[in-house]
C-alpha positions in Angstrom: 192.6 68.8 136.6 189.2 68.8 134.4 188.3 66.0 135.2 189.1 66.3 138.8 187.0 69.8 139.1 184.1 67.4 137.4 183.7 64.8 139.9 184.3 67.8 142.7 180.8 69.7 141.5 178.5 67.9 144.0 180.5 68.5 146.9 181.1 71.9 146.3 177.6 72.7 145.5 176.8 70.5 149.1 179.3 72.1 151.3 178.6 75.8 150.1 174.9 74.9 151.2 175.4 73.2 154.3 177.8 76.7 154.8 174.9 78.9 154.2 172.7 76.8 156.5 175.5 77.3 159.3 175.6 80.8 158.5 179.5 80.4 157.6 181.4 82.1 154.6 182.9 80.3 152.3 185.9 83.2 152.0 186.9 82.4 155.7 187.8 78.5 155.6 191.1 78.0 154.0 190.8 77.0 150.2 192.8 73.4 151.0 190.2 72.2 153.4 187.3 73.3 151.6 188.5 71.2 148.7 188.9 68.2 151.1 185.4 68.9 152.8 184.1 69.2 149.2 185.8 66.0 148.0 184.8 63.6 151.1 181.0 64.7 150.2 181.7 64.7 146.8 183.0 60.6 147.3 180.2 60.0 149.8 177.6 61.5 146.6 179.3 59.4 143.9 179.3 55.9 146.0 175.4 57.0 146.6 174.8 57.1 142.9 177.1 54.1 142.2 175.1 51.8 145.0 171.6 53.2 143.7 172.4 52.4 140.0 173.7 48.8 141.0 171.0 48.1 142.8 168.8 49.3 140.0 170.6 47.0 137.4 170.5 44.0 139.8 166.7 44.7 139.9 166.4 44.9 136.3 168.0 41.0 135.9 166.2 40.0 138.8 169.2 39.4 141.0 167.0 41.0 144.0 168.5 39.6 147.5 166.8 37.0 149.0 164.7 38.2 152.4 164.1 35.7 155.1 
């Protein structure tokens, strides 16, 4: 579970501020759907990262998409 609590740290840090910004508390929504809610940010952060670094490497060997 380690490594499962690892790639969950974005999403939890996201949804606990998006919580405060609602004015919500974090005791009150049930501990299964906050770790949902954490882990769809947490994928949507990760695939973020994931395109940004790809498009960085494809930069970097001049593989830039051709614009018509």
């Amino acid at each position: 579970m380690k490594q499962f609590e690892t790639f969950l740290i974005p999403g939890e840090f996201a949804l606990r501020f998006i919580l405060k910004f609602l004015q919500i508390d974090v005791a009150i929504i049930d501990p299964a759907l906050f770790v949902v809610f954490a882990g769809f940010l947490s994928w949507l952060i990760w695939m973020a990262i994931i395109r940004g670094i790809w498009a960085i490497t494809l930069r970097i060997f001049g593989f830039e998409p051709r614009r018509y």
